[in-house]
C-alpha positions as CSV (number, residue, x, y, z in Angstrom):
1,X,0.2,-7.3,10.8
2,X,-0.8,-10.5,9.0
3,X,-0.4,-12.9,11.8
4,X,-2.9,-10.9,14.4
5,X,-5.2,-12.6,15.7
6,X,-7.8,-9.9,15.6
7,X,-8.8,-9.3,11.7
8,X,-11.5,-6.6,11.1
9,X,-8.6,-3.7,10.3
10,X,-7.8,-2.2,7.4
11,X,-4.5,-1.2,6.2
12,X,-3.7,1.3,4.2
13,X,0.1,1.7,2.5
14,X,0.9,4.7,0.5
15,X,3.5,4.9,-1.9
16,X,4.9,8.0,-2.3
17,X,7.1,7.5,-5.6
18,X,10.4,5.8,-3.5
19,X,12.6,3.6,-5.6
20,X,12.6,0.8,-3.0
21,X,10.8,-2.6,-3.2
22,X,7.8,-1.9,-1.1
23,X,5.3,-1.6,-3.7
24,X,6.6,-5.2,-5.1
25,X,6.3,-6.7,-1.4
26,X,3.0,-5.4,-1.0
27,X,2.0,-6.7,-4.6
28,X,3.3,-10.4,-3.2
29,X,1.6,-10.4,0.0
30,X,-1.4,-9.6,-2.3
31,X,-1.2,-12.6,-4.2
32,X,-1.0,-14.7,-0.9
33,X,-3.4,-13.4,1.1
34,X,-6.7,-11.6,0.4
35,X,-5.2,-8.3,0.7
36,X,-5.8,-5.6,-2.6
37,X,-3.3,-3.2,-4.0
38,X,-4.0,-0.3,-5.5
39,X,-1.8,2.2,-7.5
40,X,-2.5,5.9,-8.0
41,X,-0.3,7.9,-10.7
42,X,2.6,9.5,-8.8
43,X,1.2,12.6,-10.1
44,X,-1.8,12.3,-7.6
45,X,0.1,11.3,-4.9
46,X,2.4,14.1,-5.4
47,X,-0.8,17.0,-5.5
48,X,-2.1,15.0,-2.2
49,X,0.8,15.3,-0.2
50,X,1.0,18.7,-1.2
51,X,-2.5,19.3,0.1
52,X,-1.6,17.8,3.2
């Protein structure tokens, strides 16, 4: 996704509560590139996906 040519996107990543690495990536990637990262408290996420 970061090496595309064409650059008006957004991209949104959700993390649902998982015990992987993905937040930690994304928080890297963040640092590098002018990407943001934001966190919600797994208790909204939790009531979202319920909704949904």
């Amino acid at each position: 996704m970061l090496n595309q040519t064409f650059d008006d996107f957004e991209l949104i990543c959700i993390d649902d509560g998982s015990t992987d690495t993905s937040l930690s990536i994304l928080k890297e990637y963040a640092n590098k590139k002018d990407i943001s990262v934001s966190e919600a408290a797994k208790q909204l996420v939790k009531i979202a996906l319920k909704k949904n």
